[in-house]
Kinemage of the C-alpha trace (Angstrom):
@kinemage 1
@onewidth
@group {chain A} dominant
@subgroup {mainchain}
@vectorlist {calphas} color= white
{ca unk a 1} P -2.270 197.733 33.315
{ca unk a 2} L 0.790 195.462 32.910
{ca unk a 3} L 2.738 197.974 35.188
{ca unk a 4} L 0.195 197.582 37.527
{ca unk a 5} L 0.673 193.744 37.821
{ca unk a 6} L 4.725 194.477 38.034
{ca unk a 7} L 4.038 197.048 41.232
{ca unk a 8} L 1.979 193.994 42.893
{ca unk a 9} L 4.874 191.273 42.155
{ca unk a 10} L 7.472 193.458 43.112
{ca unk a 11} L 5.373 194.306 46.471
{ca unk a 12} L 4.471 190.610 47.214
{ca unk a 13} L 8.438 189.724 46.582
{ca unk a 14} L 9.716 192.409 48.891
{ca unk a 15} L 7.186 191.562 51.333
{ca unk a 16} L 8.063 187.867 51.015
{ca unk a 17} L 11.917 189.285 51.755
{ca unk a 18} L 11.046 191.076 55.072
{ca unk a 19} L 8.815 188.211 56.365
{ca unk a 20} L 12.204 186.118 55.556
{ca unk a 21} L 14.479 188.392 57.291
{ca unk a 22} L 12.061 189.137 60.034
{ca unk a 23} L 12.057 185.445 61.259
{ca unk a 24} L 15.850 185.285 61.278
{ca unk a 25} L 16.556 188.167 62.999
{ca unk a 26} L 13.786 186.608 65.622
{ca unk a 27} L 15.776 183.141 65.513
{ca unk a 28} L 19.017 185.234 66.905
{ca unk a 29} L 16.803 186.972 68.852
{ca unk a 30} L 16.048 183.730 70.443
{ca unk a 31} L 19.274 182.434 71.011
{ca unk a 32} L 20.672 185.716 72.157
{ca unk a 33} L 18.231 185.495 74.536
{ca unk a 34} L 18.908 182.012 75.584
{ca unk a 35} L 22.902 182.808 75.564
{ca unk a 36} L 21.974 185.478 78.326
{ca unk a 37} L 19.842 183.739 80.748
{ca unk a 38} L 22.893 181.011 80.819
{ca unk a 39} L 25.112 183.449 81.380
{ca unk a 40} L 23.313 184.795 84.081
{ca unk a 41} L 22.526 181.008 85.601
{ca unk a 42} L 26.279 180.655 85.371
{ca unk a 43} L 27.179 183.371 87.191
{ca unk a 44} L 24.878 183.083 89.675
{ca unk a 45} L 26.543 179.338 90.031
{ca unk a 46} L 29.749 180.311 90.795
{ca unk a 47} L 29.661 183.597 92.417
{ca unk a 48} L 27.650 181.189 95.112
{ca unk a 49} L 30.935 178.656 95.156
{ca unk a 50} L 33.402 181.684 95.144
{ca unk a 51} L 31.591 184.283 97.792
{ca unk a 52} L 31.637 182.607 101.155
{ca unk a 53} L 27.503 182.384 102.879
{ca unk a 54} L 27.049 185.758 104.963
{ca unk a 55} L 27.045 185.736 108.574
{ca unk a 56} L 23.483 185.095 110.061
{ca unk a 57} L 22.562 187.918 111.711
{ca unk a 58} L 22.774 188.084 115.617
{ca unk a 59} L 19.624 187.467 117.416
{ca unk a 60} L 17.679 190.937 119.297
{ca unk a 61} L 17.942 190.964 122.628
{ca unk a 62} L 14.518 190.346 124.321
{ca unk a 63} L 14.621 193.705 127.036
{ca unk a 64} L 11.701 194.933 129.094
{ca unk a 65} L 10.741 198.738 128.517
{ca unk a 66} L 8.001 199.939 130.620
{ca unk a 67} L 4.825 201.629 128.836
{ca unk a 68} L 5.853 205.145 131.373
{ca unk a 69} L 9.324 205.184 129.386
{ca unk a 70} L 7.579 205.324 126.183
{ca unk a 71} L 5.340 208.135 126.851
{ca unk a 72} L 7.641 210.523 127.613
């Protein structure tokens, strides 16, 4: 019976020890994840400063083509 009550203990304390680890691994998770989307706003912040704006693109010419010319 007693080795019973030792099996539960030792259970509830290793449990206790993932839950533990668990939550700091998700605490770096969460500044890992904070750390990249930074990152990524920096970037984005000076690859805008560095690139120069692309030329706009050049307006279609409005032409007339008959309905004949597109049956053929």
């Amino acid at each position: 019976m007693a080795a019973l009550w030792i099996v539960a203990v030792l259970a509830l304390a290793i449990a206790l020890a993932a839950l533990l680890y668990a939550q700091g691994v998700a605490r770096k998770l969460a500044h890992v994840t904070e750390m990249y989307w930074q990152l990524k706003f920096d970037h984005g912040e000076l690859k805008a400063k560095v690139d120069p704006p692309a030329p706009p693109a050049p307006e279609p010419k409005a032409t007339f083509v008959p309905l004949t010319q597109l049956k053929r």
